[in-house]
Structures are given as structure tokens and as C-alpha cells.
C-alpha positions as CSV (number, residue, x, y, z in Angstrom):
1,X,97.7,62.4,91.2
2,X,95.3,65.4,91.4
3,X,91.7,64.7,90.1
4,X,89.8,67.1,87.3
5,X,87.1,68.9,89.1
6,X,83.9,67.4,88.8
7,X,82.4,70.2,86.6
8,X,85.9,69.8,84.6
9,X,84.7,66.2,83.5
10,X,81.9,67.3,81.5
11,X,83.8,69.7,79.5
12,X,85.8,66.0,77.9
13,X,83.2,63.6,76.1
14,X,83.6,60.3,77.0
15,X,86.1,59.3,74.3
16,X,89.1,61.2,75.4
17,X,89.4,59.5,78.5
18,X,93.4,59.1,77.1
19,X,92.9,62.7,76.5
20,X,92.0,63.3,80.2
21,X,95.2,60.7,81.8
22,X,97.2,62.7,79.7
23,X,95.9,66.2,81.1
24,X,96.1,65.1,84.4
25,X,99.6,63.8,84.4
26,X,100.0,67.4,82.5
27,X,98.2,69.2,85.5
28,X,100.8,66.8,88.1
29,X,103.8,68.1,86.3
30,X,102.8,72.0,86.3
31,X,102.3,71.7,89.8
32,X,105.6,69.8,90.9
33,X,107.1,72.9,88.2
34,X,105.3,75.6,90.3
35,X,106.6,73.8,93.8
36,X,110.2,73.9,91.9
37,X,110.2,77.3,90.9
38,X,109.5,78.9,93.9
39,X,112.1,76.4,95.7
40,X,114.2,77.9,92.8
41,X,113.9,81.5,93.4
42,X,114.0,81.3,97.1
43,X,117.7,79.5,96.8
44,X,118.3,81.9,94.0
45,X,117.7,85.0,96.4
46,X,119.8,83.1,99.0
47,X,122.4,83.1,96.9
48,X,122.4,86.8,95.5
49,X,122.2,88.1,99.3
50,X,125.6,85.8,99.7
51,X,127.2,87.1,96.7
52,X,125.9,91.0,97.7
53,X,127.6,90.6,101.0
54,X,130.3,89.2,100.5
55,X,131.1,90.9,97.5
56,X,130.6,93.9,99.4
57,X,132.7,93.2,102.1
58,X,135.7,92.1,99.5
59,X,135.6,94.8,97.1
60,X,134.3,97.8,99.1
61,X,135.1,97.9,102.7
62,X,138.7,98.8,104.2
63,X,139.6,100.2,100.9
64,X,142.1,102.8,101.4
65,X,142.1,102.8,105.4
66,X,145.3,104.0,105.9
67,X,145.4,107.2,103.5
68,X,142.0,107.9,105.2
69,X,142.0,111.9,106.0
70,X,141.3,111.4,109.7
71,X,144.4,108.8,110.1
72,X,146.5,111.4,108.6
73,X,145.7,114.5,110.5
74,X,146.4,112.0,113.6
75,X,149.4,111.4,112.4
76,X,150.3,114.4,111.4
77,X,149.4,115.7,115.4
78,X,152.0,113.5,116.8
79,X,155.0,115.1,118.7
80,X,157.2,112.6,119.5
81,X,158.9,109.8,117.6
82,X,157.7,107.3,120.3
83,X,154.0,108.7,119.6
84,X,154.5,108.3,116.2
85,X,156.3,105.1,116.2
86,X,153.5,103.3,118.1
87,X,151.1,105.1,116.4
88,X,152.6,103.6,112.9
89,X,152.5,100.2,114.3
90,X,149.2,100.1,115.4
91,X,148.4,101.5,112.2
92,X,150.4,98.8,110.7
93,X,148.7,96.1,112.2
94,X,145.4,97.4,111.5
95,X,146.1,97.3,107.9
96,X,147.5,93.9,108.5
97,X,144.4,93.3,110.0
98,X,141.6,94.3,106.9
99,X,144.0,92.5,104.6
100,X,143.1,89.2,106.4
101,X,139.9,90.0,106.3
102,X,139.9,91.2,102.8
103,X,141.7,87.8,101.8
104,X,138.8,85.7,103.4
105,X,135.8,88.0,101.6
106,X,137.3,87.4,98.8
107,X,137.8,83.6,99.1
108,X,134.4,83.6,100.2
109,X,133.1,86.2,97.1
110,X,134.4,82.9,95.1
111,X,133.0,80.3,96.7
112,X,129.7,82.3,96.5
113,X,130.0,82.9,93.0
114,X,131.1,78.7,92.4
115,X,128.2,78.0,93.9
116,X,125.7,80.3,92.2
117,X,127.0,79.1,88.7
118,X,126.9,75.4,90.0
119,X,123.7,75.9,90.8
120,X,122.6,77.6,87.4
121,X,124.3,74.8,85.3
122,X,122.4,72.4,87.1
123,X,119.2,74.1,86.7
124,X,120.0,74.3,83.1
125,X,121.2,70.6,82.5
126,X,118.1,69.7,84.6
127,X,115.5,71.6,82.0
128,X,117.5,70.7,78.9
129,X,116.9,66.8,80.0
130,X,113.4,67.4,80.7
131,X,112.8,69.0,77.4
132,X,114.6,66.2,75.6
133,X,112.4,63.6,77.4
């Protein structure tokens, strides 16, 4: 444990040397609490880029790809069936494509999100224990 500073010592008289174990097990604690909480905030942060991302990717990207304005107009300048049939396939497995990845953001989003609340109930069963100690 952490000592008073010397000049601490002679604000305490003598008698409350209990007084003085107990604020230095006091001082110990809000140290350790201070180490924890910017542990805690650093993981916390970790976890809201995650969740940003992720989020990001799942509910706002590839949204709409194939009525996009400039995949029309392409179509739309096709001449031939064969032009336009290979142009609808590739189209098609584009789509195809985003829904995969759509599928894993959002699988990911929720294991993001699992893990965010996992780690907030166990913050708050941690401090409720403390505080009944």
C-alpha cells in the first residue's frame, strides 16, 4: 500500500492511527478505482467504434444498389438482349454479393452489441457487490 505523505502525517494526532490504516486502505482503493475506470472507458470506446462500424456497414451500406440511378441508365443504354442479359446477371450476382455481406454485418452488429451489454452487466453486478461489501 501507498504511504501518507510525510507532511500528511501531521495533519492526524497520534490517536487515529486506526483512522490513518483506514485512509490508506481508502486512498489504495481509489487508486485501483481510477486504474479501473480508465481500463473501463478505453474498452468502452473499443466497443462503441465496433458497434459504429459494424452497425454502419449492416444498416447503411449497399442499401438500395440495384435501383441506384446510374445502374438504371446503364441498363436502360443496353441494345441487345445478350447485353442486357449479362448485364442483369452480373447485376444479379452483385446484389447476391452485398446480401452476403449484409448477412455477416449484421451477425457481427449482434455479436457487437452481446458483447457491449455483457460487458455492462458485468460492470454493474461488479459495483453492486462492491457496494454491498
Amino acid at each position: 500500500m501507498k504511504n501518507l505523505d510525510p507532511e500528511d502525517k501531521f495533519l492526524l494526532p497520534p490517536e487515529y492511527d486506526d483512522f490513518n490504516a483506514d485512509f490508506q486502505l481508502w486512498n489504495h482503493q481509489q487508486q485501483l478505482r481510477r486504474k479501473v475506470s480508465k481500463t473501463w472507458y478505453v474498452i468502452l470506446c473499443v466497443y462503441a467504434l465496433l458497434l459504429s462500424f459494424t452497425g454502419g456497414v449492416a444498416f447503411f451500406y449497399n442499401n438500395g444498389f440495384y435501383a441506384k440511378e446510374e445502374n438504371i441508365k446503364k441498363m436502360e443504354m443496353m441494345k441487345t438482349s445478350e447485353q442486357f442479359n449479362t448485364y442483369q446477371l452480373l447485376l444479379k450476382m452483385e446484389i447476391d454479393n452485398m446480401k452476403n455481406i449484409n448477412q455477416i454485418a449484421n451477425q457481427s452488429f449482434n455479436v457487437a452489441l452481446g458483447s457491449l451489454l455483457g460487458f455492462l452487466s458485468a460492470t454493474l453486478t461488479k459495483s453492486h457487490a462492491d457496494n454491498n461489501e
